[in-house]
N, C-alpha and C positions, 0 to 999 in steps of 0.2 A: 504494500500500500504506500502511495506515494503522498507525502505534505505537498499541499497548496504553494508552488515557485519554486521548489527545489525537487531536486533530480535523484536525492537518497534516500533507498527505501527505509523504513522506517521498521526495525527487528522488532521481533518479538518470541519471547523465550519462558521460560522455565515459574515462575510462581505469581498466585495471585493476591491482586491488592484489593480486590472488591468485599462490603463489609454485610452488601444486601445484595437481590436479586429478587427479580419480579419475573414469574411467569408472564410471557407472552406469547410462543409459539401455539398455532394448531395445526389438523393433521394438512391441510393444504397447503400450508406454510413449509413446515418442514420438504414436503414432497416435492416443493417447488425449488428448493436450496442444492446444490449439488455441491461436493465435496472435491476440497482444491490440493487435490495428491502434490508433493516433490520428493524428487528420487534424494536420498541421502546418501552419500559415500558413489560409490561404483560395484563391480561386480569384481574387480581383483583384487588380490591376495601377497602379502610380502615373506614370504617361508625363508628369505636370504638363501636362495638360487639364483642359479643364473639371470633369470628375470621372472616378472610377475607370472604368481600361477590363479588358476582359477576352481571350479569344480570337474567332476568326473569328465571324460568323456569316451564314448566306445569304438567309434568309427571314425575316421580320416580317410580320405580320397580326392583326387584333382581329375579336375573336366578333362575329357579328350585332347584339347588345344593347351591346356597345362594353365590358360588364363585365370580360373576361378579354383579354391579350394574351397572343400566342404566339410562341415564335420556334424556327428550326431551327439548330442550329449547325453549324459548317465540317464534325464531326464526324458529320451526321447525325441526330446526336438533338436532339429535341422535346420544348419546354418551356414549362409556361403561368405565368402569372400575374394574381390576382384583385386583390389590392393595391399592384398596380406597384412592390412591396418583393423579395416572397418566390418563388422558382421552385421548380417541380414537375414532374418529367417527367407531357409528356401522353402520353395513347396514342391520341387525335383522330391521324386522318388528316391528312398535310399538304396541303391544298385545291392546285388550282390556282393558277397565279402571277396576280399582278391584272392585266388588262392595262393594259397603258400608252400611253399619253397622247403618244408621241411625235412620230406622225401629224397631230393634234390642234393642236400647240401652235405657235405663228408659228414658233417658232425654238427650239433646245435651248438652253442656255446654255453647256455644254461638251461635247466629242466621247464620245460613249458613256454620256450622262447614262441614270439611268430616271428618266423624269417619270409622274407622276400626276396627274390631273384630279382637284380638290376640287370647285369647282359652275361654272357657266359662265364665271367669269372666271379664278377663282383657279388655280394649277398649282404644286405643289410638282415638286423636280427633284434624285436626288442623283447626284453621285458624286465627285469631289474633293473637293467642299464642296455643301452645301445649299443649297439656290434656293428662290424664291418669288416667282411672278408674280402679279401683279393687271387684268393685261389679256391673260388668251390665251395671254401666252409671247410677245409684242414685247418686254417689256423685263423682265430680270431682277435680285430683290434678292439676293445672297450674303449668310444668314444664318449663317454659321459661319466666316466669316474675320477674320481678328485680324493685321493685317501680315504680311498675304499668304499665312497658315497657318492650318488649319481647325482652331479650339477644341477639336472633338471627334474630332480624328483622319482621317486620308483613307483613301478605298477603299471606300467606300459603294454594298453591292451590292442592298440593298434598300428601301423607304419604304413606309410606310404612314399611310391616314389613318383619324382614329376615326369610326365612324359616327354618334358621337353630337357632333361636334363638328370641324368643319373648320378651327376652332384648334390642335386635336392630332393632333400628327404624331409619328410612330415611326420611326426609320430604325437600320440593321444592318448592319454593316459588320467592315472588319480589324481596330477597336476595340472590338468587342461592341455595344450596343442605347443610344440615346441618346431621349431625350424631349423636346417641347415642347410645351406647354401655350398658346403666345401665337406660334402661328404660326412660331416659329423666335427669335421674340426673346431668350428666355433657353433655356435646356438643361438637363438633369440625366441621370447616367444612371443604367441600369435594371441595373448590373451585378455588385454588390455579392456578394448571395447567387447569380449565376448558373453552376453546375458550368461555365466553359467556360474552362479552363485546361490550354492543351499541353506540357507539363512532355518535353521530346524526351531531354534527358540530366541524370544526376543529377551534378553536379561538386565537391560538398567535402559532408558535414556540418558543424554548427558546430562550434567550437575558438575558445578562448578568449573575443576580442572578435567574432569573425567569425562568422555564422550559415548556415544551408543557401542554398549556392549551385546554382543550377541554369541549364540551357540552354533557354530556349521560345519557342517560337511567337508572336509579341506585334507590333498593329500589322502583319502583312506582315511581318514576317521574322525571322529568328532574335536572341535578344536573351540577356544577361546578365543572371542577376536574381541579387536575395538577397533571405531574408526573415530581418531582421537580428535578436539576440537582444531581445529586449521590441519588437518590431514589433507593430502592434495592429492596423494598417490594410489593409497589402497588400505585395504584393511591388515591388520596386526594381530599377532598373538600376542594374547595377554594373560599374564600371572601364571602361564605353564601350564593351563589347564586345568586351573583349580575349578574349577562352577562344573564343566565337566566331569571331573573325576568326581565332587563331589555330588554331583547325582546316579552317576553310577552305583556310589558307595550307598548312597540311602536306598535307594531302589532296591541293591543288593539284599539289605536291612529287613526291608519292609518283605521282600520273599521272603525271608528265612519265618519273617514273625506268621505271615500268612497263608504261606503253604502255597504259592501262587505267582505267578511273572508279571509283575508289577510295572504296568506302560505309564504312569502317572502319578505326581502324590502330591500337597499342598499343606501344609504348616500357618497356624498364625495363633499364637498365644498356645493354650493349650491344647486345642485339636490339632489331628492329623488326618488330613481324608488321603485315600489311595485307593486307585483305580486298576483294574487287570485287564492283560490284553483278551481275556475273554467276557469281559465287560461288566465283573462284581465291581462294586460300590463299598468302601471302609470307610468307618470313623472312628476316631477315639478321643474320647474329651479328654483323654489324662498321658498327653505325649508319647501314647504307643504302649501303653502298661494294659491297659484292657481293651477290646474292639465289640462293636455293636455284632449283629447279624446282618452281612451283609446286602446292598440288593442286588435280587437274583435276575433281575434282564440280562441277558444275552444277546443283545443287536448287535455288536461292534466293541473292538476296545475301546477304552478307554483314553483318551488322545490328551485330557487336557482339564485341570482342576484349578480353579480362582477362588477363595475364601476371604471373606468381607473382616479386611485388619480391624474395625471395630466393633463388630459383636460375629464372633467366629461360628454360629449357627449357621449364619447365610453362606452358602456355599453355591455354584454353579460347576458343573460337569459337560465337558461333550462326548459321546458315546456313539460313535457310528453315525447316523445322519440327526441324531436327538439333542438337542441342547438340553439339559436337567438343572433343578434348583430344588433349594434346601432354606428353610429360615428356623428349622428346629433340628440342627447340629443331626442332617442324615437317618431322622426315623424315618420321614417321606421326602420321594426323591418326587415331583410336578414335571411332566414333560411339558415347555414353554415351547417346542417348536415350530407348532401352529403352521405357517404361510414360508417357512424355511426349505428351498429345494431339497430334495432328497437325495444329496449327496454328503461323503463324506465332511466333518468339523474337525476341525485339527486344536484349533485353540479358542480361549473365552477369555476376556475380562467387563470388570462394569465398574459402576460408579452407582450413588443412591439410586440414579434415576433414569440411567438407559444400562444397555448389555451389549457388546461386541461381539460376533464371531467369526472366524477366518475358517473357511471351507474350501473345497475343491473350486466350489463355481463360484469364489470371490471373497469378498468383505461383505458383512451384511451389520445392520444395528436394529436396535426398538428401543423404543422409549417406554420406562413401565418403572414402578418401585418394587425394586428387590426384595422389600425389605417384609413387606404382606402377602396374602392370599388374592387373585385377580384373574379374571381372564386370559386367556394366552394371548401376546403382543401379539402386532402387527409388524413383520420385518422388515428392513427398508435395502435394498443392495448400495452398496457405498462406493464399488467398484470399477465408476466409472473413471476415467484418467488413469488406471492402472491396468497394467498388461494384461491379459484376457489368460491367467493361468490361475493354480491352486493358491494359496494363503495360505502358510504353515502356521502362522502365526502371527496373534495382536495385541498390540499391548498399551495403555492408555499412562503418561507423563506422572509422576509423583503428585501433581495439582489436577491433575483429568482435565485440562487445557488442550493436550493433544491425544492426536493417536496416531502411530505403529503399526505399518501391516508387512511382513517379509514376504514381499514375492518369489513363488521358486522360479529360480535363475534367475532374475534379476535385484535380487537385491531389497534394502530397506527401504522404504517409505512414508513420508508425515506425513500429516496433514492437522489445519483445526478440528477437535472432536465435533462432530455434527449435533451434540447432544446440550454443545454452548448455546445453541441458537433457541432453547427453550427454555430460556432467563440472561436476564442481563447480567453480563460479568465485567468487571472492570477491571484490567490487568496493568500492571507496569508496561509500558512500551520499550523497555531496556530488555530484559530477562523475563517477562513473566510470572514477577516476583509479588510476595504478599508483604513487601516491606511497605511504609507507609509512604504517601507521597509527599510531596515537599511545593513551593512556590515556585510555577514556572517548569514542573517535570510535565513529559509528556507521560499517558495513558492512554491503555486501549481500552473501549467499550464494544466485548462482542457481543454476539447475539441480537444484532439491529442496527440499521443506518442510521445513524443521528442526524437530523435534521437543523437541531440548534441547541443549545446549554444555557442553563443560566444558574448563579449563584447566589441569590436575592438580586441584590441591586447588579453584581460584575457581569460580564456579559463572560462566559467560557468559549471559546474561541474553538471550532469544529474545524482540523486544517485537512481530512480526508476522513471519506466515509463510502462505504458498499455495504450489499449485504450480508456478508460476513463480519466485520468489524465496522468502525470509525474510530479516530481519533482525535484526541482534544489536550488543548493545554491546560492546566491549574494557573490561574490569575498570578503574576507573581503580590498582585495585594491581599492574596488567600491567608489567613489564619487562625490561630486559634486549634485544638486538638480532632479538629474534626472537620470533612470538607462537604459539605452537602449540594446535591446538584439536581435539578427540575431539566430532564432530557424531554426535548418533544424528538416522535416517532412513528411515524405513520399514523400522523394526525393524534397521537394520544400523548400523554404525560407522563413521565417517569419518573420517581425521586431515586437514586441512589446519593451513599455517604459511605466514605472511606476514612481511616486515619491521615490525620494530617500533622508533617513536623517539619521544623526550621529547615533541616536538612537530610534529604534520607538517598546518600549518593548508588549509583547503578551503573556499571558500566554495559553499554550496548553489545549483543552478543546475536551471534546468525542462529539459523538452526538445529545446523551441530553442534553448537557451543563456542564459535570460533569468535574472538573478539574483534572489537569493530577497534585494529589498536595498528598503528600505519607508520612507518620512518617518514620520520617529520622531511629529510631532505627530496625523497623522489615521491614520496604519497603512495608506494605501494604496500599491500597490509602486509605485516607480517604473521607470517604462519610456518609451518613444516617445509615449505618449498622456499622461503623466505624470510630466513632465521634474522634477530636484527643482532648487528656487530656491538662488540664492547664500546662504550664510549659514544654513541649515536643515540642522536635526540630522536624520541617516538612520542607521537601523538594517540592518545586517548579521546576517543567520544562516548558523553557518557550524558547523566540526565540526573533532577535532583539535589544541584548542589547550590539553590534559596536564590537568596538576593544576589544581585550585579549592582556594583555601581559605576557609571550614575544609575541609577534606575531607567529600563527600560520597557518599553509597551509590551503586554502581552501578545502571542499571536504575529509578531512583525519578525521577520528574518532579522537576524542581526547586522550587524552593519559590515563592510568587508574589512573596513580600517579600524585600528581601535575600536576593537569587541570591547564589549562592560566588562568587568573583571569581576568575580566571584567574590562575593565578601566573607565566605567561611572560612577559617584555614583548612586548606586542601593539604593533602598529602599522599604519595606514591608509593606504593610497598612493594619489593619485589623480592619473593620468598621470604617475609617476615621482618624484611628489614628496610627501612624508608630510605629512597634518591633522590637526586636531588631536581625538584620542579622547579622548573623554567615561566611557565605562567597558567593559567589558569582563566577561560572565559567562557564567555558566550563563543557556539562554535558560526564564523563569520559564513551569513549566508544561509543561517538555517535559524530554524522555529523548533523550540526546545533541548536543544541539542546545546554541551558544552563542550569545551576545548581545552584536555588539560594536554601539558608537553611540559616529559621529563628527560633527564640526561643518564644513561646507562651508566653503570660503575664503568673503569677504564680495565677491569680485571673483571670476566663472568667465566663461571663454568657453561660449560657446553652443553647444549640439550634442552629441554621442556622446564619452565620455569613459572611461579606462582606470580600472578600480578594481581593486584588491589590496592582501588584508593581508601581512604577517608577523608570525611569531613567533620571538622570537630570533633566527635566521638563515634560517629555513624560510620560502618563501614558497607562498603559496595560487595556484589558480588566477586568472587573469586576467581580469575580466570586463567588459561593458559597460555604462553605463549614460547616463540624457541628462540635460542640464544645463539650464538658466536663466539670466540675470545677476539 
């Protein structure tokens, strides 16, 4: 969403500041609203191999003319490409396997290799690693091992060679699509732009320094990833696979307790619900020490358990094509699935007052309380702007602000929860945050196009508005512990009121978490691809930080020359410890927006580093950024 005369989108992130909310949606309202998906991260993977890898894939092979390569992935789909950059789903048929060369060759070089015949002597050969013979296959070169470990990753279930050239070679495997051009000598891979990312579980959004973690498919077998705030490249392993290993380990647990193969389980206070892949239902109010009798449906396993952090009764299950719910701690499971196709659910989350779930045939939501006995919802599909496959998995932001949906093979996905639009919320326009606001910060109001504001007699300044959100500034003559506001909205009145304090500073941050934080000398942000050097002034946009003097109009871009300067004392933290600020203003040219700029130490360690301001005593969001010496 863009402010009224200026060209910078306006973030918005992570917690809220709204103190009331007003039911306004109804069902034609909603049905009329359509959800504003953006891809987050990319679809590759940093394993430190030769270059980026991705998920499975089965089949490799090149057109007749040698122009276009193909590949099938673990998932099924088919995808070409003309300039060994870019992929495209084909809709070619996927030919017959080529035969192989095993017969052929004196000898394989390892147990269950596939070999292919290039011309009468030469044979390539993969599968732990990459072969290449020059006489038959009596004796073979390993082109892909490096101290005993294949460059490009092991599990290599296909190869191919180009027809235009018995130099190039293609091979496919548990690391995605690798290339050489010189027979195996060097490598690159082909997997950058290719959808094939198995995103299995969604595990944190970002917070603070820490970015969307998730659980995937990588390499053969299940991994930890993060795609960290100003990440530019790919996704990461993180923490070695702890969230992994430890759901293994509980699952593990929960078999031994239950006599049963345990596809799902959920924790929150005292209970423990767990689910089998033959689709029993457990609970236990006393953290696994005693269990009810389970339910005995048998549709489907069990895929996917959400339990309400604040009265651990309400629980929701998906089982086969049934969404199920619980508000008395699993004596009776409610089938809610009503108007739900009848395809598999992989996963469920909710909030008081809608439910999410991710299925075969997309994202779907309803609006309903979780929390009584009612009719079964009406489901809404949410899964328009998103690629037209399964959803493993959804998951809604620590404030239920946003939602999370992992598409298979491509990746993660936001967007605003649709379920904001059936009350007014008022959000920080920095992070999303439920800090209070301050004189002069901007705010979101979603769930309705604001039309106009008012604050008794101030007028609140509306500098963009849809229907999805709008935004507005706080008067900087706003005071006192409380900000009260009369919103008109399609022709009706609104009151909300939030906290209000001298200073309550925010530094602006993207979607991923990435901060709005730039080297003062060329203007570009810095992040992962864009580390800022020791000793180098960087600029901070941030929101929040009171009065300016002189005093200046609410609502009015700043001036380009001599910004008002912040009357709070400001201050720069980075990793706990204050640098040294250069100035502190209105940021010139914009509406709400301030401009602080500090000077690095002349000595930093290298790597991912903590930033935060203050003002006064208030301190900002925490955010991340990367270093240089």
């Amino acid at each position: 969403m863009r402010q009224k005369g200026t060209s910078m989108k306006s973030p918005v992130k992570k917690r809220m500041l709204a103190a009331s909310a007003m039911l306004l949606a109804t069902a034609g309202l909603l049905s009329a609203q359509q959800v504003e998906w953006r891809r987050v991260g990319n679809s590759a993977i940093d394993l430190s191999l030769a270059g980026i890898t991705t998920g499975s894939v089965s089949r490799v092979w090149y057109s007749p003319d040698a122009s276009r390569l193909f590949a099938q992935m673990g998932n099924g789909q088919t995808f070409e490409t003309s300039d060994f950059e870019t992929w495209k789903q084909s809709a070619l048929p996927v030919p017959a396997p080529a035969p192989g060369a095993e017969g052929r060759a004196y000898r394989t070089p390892e147990p269950g290799s596939k070999v292919r015949l290039a011309d009468s002597r030469r044979y390539y050969a993969a599968g732990k690693f990459v072969w290449r013979s020059e006489d038959g296959g009596r004796s073979w070169a390993n082109v892909t091992a490096y101290k005993n470990q294949s460059i490009i990753g092991e599990g290599h279930s296909d190869i191919a060679i180009s027809p235009a050239s018995i130099d190039e070679i293609t091979v496919g495997g548990t690391t995605g699509i690798w290339r050489s051009l010189d027979g195996g000598k060097s490598w690159s891979d082909v997997n950058t732009t290719l959808p094939n990312l198995s995103i299995k579980k969604l595990l944190a959004s970002p917070t603070g320094t820490r970015g969307f973690r998730v659980i995937a498919e990588a390499a053969g077998q299940r991994r930890d990833l993060e795609w960290a705030p100003g990440e530019r490249l790919a996704w990461r392993p993180e923490n070695n696979g702890t969230a992994s290993r430890a759901e293994l380990a509980a699952r593990g647990v929960l078999a031994d307790a239950l006599k049963t193969s345990i596809s799902s389980f959920a924790a929150s206070g005292d209970f423990v619900y767990a689910g089998s892949e033959d689709g029993r239902l457990w609970v236990s109010p006393d953290r696994g020490k005693t269990w009810g009798t389970p339910d005995q449906a048998r549709n489907g396993s069990v895929e996917s358990i959400w339990v309400d952090g604040k009265d651990q009764r309400i629980a929701l299950a998906v089982r086969g094509a049934h969404v199920l719910r619980t508000f008395n701690g699993g004596l009776y499971w409610e089938d809610i699935s009503s108007n739900l196709p009848a395809v598999t659910a992989h996963g469920v989350v909710a909030e008081p007052n809608a439910v999410y779930v991710a299925t075969d045939a997309g994202a779907y939501w309803a609006a309903m309380d979780i929390s009584i006995a009612g009719p079964a919802p009406q489901w809404r599909p949410i899964s328009m702007g998103l690629p037209s496959l399964r959803v493993n998995d959804i998951r809604l932001d620590a404030a239920g602000n946003q939602i999370f949906a992992a598409v298979e093979g491509y990746g993660l996905y936001a967007a605003p929860a649709p379920h904001l639009r059936l009350s007014l919320r008022v959000l920080n326009s920095a992070d999303f945050s439920t800090r209070a606001a301050a004189p002069g910060s901007l705010v979101s109001v979603f769930g309705a196009s604001i039309e106009a504001a008012r604050s008794g007699s101030l007028r609140v300044p509306v500098l963009a508005a849809t229907s999805e959100q709008s935004q507005i500034q706080v008067p900087f003559e706003a005071s006192g512990s409380t900000f009260s506001m009369a919103l008109r909205t399609g022709g009706k009145e609104v009151a909300v009121g939030f906290a209000l304090e001298a200073v309550s500073p925010a530094v602006f941050v993207e979607q991923d978490g990435a901060p709005k934080v730039y080297d003062a000398e060329s203007g570009v942000p810095i992040d992962a691809m864009n580390p800022a050097r020791a000793g180098a002034k960087i600029q901070i946009l941030a929101t929040g930080l009171g009065r300016v003097r002189p005093d200046w109009p609410t609502g009015l871009a700043a001036p380009l020359e001599n910004a008002p300067q912040v009357v709070a004392n400001v201050r720069v933290m980075l990793d706990g410890t204050p640098i040294e600020m250069t100035r502190a203003t209105l940021a010139p040219g914009y509406i709400g927006y301030y401009l602080i700029e500090a000077k690095l130490p002349d000595v930093l360690n290298t790597g991912a580093a903590e930033l935060s301001i203050t003002a006064q005593d208030s301190e900002s969001n925490r955010v991340r950024i990367y270093l240089l010496p």
